[in-house]
N, C-alpha and C positions, 0 to 999 in steps of 0.2 A: 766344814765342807767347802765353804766360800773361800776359804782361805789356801786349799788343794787345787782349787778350778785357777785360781789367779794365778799360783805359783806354776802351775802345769802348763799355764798361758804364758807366763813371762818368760820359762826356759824356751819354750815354740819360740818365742820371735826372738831371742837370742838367740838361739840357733838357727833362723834364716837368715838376720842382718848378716850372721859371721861366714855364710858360704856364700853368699851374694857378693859380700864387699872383699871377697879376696883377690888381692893386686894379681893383672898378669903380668910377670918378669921378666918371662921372654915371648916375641910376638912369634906363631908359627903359623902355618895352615895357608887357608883360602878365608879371605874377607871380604864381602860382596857390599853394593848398592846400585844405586840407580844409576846409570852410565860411568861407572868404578869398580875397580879389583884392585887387591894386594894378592900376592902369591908368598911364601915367605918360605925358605927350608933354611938348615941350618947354615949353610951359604951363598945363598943369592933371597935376592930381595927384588920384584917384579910388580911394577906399578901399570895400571891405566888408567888415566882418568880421559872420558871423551873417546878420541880418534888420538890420543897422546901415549907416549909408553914409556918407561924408564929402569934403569936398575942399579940397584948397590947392593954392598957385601955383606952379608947376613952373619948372625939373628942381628935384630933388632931389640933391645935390652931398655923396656922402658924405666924409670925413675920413678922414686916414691909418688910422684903425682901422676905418673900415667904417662910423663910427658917423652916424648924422645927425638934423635934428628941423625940421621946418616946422609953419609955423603955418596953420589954417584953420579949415572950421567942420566940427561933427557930428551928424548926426541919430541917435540911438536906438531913435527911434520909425518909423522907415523902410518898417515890412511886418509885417503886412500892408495897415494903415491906415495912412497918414502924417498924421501927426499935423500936421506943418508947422513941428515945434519943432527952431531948429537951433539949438546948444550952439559956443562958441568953445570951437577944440581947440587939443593940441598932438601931434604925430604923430612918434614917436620909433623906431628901430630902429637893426639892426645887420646890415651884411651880410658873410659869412665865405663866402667861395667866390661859388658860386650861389644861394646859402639866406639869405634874411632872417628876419630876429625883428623883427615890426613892434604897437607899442604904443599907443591913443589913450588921450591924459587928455584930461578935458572939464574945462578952467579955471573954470567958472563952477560946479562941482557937484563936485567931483574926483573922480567916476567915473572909474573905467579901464574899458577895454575892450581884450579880448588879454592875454597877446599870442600873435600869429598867428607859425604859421611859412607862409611864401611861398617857394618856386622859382622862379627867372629861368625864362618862355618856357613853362611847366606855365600847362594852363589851370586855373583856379578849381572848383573841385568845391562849389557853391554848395549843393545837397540843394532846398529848398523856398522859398529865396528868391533872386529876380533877381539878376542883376548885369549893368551897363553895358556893352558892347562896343562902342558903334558913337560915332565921335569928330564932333560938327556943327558948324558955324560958331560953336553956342552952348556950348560944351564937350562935356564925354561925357555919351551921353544912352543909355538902356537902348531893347530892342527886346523 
């Protein structure tokens, strides 16, 4: 009988490590945190971190460790006046489970900015500056 209960036990937790630890391989959706968003559709890619915003060309296709980096542009200067000033980036992060760590370097100035921690499907918890939700013909545009 001890010997059903253990086995009955060890197929259970084989069976949660293995739907837990499954890689995501392509980044899609809404990824929220504390003053951060990702927006991501199949192509465009829509960062905030702060009163900052930026975007490159989707998906996002992470690597056997989670890890990934696209290239696009960055504005700094985002809010509460926009300045107009966009910065070539590069947009780097790591995702472990459900949770990213996402990081921009602006190549042309090498500001970082981040890094942000993000949850898959958490909405953004932005405080005092916008962020984009709504996807147009012309990529993601704020409301």
């Amino acid at each position: 009988m001890a010997r059903i209960h253990l086995l009955a036990s060890l197929v259970a937790v084989l069976a949660c490590s293995t739907a837990t630890s499954t890689r995501i391989t392509e980044v899609a959706g809404t990824w929220g945190g504390d003053n951060a968003g990702l927006i991501v559709t199949n192509t465009d890619v829509h960062v905030h971190i702060g009163c900052t915003l930026g975007d490159a060309v989707g998906p996002i296709r992470p690597d056997a460790n989670g890890r990934f980096e696209a290239s696009g542009t960055y504005n700094v200067d985002a809010y509460p006046v926009d300045r107009g000033i966009v910065h070539p980036a590069i947009f780097t992060g790591q995702i472990v489970g459900q949770t990213m760590t996402l990081t921009v370097s602006l190549t042309d100035t090498a500001r970082v900015v981040g890094p942000a921690t993000l949850v898959y499907g958490k909405e953004p918890k932005m405080g005092p500056c916008p962020i984009c939700r709504v996807v147009t013909s012309r990529g993601l545009r704020g409301r």
